[in-house]
C-alpha positions, 0 to 999 in steps of 0.5 A: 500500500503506498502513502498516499492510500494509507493518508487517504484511508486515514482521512475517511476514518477520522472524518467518519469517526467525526460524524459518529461523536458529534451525532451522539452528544444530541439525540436531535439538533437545531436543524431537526427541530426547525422543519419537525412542526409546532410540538417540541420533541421530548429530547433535544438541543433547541435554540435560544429563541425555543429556550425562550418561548419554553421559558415564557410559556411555563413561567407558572408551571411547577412542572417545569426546571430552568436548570443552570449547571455551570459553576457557582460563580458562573452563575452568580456572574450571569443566570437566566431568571428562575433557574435552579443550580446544579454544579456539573463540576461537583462530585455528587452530579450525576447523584443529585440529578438521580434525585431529581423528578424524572416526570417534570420537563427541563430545561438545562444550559451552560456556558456553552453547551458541552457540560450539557451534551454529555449531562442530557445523557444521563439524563436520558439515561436516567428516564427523565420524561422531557428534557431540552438542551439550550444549544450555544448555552448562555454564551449564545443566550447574551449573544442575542441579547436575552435577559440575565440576572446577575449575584446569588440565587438565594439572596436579592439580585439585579435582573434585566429582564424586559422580556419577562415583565412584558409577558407579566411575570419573572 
């Protein structure tokens, strides 16, 4: 076999190779849900306009979990209204989303979607019934200039949140 073949015959195998991990870190992408009709799936990455409408649409909803998995101090930096933490980075992870309801619907995001890649597996594979992926994560989220909160989730902070007091909550 000459050097080119081999190079050749490299070059599929890693481009194959590519394909297959970056198909398995979402069971849906962005693209899937843009032409798959009104109903969100009960998986999958969706963009931060989705993350939005989820958001306003169950602003009243017990049933519904903003969850943010970054670190502490990510989160106090900058969160999205409403969220509930849950450190990706912390030694009881995959313990403490093990406690959690697996019958309510969730919306999870980071900093910029990879701790979530892998955490909406196990949640997946934990049973959890509804579960979206906020692809680009809140980097993405500030980007197009959606509303944060900034300090500790348990004490008073700054919110700059219009486009949840338009709607009449948050």
């Amino acid at each position: 076999m000459n050097t080119l073949t081999k190079s050749v015959g490299r070059l599929a195998f890693v481009l194959l190779m590519g394909a297959a991990i970056s198909g398995c870190w979402a069971a849906q992408s962005v693209d899937d849900l843009a032409g798959g009709g009104d109903e969100m799936p009960r998986y999958g990455v969706i963009t931060s306009q989705q993350a939005l409408d989820l958001i306003l649409a169950h602003q009243e909803d017990p049933a519904f979990v903003l969850l943010d998995l970054r670190t502490l101090a990510e989160v106090e930096a900058s969160h999205i209204a409403g969220t509930i933490h849950l450190d990706y980075y912390g030694p009881t992870f995959r313990d403490d989303l093990a406690l959690l309801d697996r019958d309510k619907t969730y919306l999870i995001y980071c900093r910029t979607a990879n701790r979530t890649g892998i955490a909406y597996d196990i949640m997946e594979e934990l049973g959890f019934e509804r579960v979206y992926d906020m692809g680009g994560g809140i980097t993405q989220w500030l980007a197009e200039g959606y509303p944060v909160c900034a300090g500790p989730l348990d004490a008073e902070h700054h919110c700059n949140n219009e486009l949840f007091e338009s709607s009449g909550s948050v």
